[in-house]
Structure formats: structure tokens, C-alpha cells
C-alpha positions in Angstrom: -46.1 102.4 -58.2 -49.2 104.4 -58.3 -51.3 101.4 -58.9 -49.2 99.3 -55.8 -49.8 101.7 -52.8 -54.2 101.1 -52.9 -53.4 97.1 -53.5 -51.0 97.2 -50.4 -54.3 99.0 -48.6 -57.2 96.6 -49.6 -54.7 93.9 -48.7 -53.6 94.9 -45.2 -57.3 96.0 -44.4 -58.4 92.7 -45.2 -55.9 90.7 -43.5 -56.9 92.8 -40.4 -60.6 92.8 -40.2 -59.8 89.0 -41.2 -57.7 88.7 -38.0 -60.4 90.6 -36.0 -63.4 87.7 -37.8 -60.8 84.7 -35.7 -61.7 85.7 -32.0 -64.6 86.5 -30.0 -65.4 90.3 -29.2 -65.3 90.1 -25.9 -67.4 93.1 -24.2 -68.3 94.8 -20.6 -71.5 93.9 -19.5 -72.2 98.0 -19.9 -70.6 97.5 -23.8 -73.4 94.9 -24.5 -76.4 96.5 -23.2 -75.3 99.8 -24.9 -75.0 97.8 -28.3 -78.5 95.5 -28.1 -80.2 98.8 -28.0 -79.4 99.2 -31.5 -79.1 95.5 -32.5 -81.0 93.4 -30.3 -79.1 89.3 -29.7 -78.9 87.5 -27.0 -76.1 87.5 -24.3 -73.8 84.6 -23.3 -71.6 86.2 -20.2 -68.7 84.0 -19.1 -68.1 84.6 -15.7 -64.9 84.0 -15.0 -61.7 84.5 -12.0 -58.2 85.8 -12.5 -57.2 82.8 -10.6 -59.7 79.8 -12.0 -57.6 77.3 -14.0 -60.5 75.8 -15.3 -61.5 79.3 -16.7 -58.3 80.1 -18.3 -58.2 76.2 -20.2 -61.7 77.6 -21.6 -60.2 80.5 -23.4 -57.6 78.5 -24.7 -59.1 75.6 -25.5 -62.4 76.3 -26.2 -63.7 79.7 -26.9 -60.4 79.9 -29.5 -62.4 77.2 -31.7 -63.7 78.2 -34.9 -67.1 77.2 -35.1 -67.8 78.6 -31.8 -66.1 82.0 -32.2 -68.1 82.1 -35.8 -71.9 81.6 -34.0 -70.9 83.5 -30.7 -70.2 86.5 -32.9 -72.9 86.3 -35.5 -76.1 85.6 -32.3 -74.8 86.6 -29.3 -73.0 89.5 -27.3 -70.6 87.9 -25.6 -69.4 89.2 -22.2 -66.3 88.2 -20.1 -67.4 89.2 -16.4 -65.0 89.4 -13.4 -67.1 87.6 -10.6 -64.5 89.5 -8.3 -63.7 93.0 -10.4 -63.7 95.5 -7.9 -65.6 98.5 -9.6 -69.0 99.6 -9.3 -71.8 98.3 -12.7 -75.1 100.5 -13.0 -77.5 99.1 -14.9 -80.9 100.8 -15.8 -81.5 102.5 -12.2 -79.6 99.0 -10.3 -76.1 99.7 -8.8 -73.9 96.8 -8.2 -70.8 97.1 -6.4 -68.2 94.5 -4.6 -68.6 94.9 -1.2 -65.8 93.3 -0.6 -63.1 96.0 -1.6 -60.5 95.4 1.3 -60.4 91.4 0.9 -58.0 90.0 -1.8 -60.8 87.9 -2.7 -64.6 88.6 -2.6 -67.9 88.1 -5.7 -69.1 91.2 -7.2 -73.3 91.6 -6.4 -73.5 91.9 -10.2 -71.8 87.9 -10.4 -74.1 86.8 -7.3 -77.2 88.2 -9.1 -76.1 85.9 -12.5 -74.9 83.0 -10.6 -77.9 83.5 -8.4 -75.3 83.2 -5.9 -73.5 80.1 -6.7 -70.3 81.0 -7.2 -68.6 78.3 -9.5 -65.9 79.0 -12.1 -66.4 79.0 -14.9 -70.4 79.8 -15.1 -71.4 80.9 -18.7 -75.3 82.8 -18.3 -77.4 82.9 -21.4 -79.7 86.1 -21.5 -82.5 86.5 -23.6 -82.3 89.7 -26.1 -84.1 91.6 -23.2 -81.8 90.7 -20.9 -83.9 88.0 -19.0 -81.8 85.1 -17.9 -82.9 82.0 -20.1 -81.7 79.0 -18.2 -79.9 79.0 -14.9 -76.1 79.8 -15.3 -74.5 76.5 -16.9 -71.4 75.7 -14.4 -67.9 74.4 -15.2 -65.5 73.7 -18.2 -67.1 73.2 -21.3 -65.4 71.7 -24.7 -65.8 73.1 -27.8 -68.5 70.0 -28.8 -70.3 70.7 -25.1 -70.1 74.5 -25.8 -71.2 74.2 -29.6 -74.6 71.9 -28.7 -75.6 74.6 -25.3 -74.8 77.9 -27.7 -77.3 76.3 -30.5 -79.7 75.5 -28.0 -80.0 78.6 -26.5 -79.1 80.9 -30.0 -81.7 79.0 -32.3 -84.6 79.1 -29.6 -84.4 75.5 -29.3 -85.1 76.1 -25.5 -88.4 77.1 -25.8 -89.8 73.9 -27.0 -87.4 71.4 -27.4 -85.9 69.0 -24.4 -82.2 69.5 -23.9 -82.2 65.3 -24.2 -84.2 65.7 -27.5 -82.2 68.2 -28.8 -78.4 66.5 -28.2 -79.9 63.3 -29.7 -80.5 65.1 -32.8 -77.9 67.4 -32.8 -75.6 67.5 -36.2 -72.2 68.8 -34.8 -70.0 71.5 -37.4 -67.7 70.6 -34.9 -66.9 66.6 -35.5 -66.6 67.4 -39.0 -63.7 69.3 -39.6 
């Protein structure tokens, strides 16, 4: 019995830091920046609405895929971003607030900023691991495939040198394989 109760331990740890290793870690904005002091990556921010269909099919359907979950987690710190939460965001010595508090629906200045005020759902921003926006924000549903090719892009520093038409041409998917 002695010998049963550290097995049934090892086990149930493993199973849950397993179960933790099948989903993204979805952070606040403030939650990233706090964490790439210590371990700089780059950001992806999905910017998102309680009421965008499009957005909620994304969760489901795409950010619930394996491959992307695995290189989301391992070289980025991924942020889910209410374009219309109501609270107020300080960053460094910047305050953003939604100005629109007494409206059931209005953009936070912190989602205008990213979106550089065009304010489609779903927007996924890719940040740099200094928080400088790499590409404008990449608008609308993405599959898994789509999402898989922009992450890499982005995550490997393909950006910086290679063309986005260059770089789907020769792009291996993990994706179509399995």
C-alpha cells in the first residue's frame, strides 16, 4: 500500500500537467508583459468580442488544434484581448481605458491602438519580443492550415527577409500530415 499512494501521485500529476500541455495559456495583456520580462517571446493577441461568431468558431475550431496550441505555447505569449472589456490597461506610463462605459457596446483604446483602429473580429496582432507590432493586425477567421503558415512566419523570423508568397510556396505543413 505504501508503495501505491506515490504511484497514484506521479500518475495524477502527470495526467494533469499533460491536460494543462493540450490548450493554449491564454494571458492578460498585463500577464504577458509581466512574464517576457523574465523570458522574452513574441506576442500573438487575439482580439476578440463576446458576441463575434466568427471569433468563437476560432477557439473551437482552430486554436483547439494541436500543432498550433504546441508552437503557440513553446514561442509566443498568447493573449486573448476584449476589444470591448470595460476596465482600465496601464502599460509602462500609457493608460488605456474604454470610453465608452455607459454604451452596451463600444472598443477599448488599448484594441484601437492594436487594430490601429480597424475594428474587425477576429484580428490576431503579432508583437515582436519588445512589444513592437510586427505586421499590421491579420483580420478574420483563420484555419488551423492559415493559422499554422502566419504563426511560423512570424515565430521563426521568416518576416524579416522572406516574402509571405515565398514563404507559403515553400511551406511544409505539420498540419496536412496527421
Amino acid at each position: 500500500m505504501n508503495k501505491v499512494v506515490p504511484l497514484l501521485f506521479c500518475l495524477l500529476v502527470s495526467i494533469g500537467s499533460s491536460a494543462q500541455d493540450d490548450k493554449i495559456e491564454w494571458l492578460s495583456f498585463e500577464e504577458a508583459i509581466q512574464r517576457n520580462e523574465t523570458e522574452p517571446k513574441k506576442f500573438i493577441v487575439d482580439v476578440y468580442t463576446n458576441w463575434c461568431g466568427w471569433c468563437k468558431k476560432m477557439d473551437a475550431n482552430t486554436f483547439t488544434n494541436p500543432v498550433i496550441i504546441k508552437y503557440i505555447r513553446e514561442n509566443y505569449w498568447a493573449v486573448k484581448l476584449n476589444a470591448e472589456r470595460k476596465d482600465t490597461v496601464i502599460l509602462g506610463q500609457q493608460m488605456f481605458v474604454n470610453e465608452n462605459l455607459t454604451q452596451r457596446r463600444g472598443p477599448h483604446q488599448l484594441a484601437v491602438a492594436l487594430l490601429n483602429g480597424k475594428m474587425t473580429y477576429p484580428s490576431i496582432v503579432y508583437l515582436d519580443e519588445n512589444v513592437e507590432l510586427m505586421h499590421p493586425a491579420i483580420s478574420g477567421y483563420q484555419d488551423p492550415l492559415s493559422l499554422e503558415q502566419i504563426i511560423k512566419y512570424f515565430g521563426e523570423g521568416a518576416y524579416q527577409s522572406t516574402p509571405w508568397d515565398k514563404y507559403v510556396s515553400d511551406f511544409q505543413s505539420e498540419i496536412s500530415s496527421n
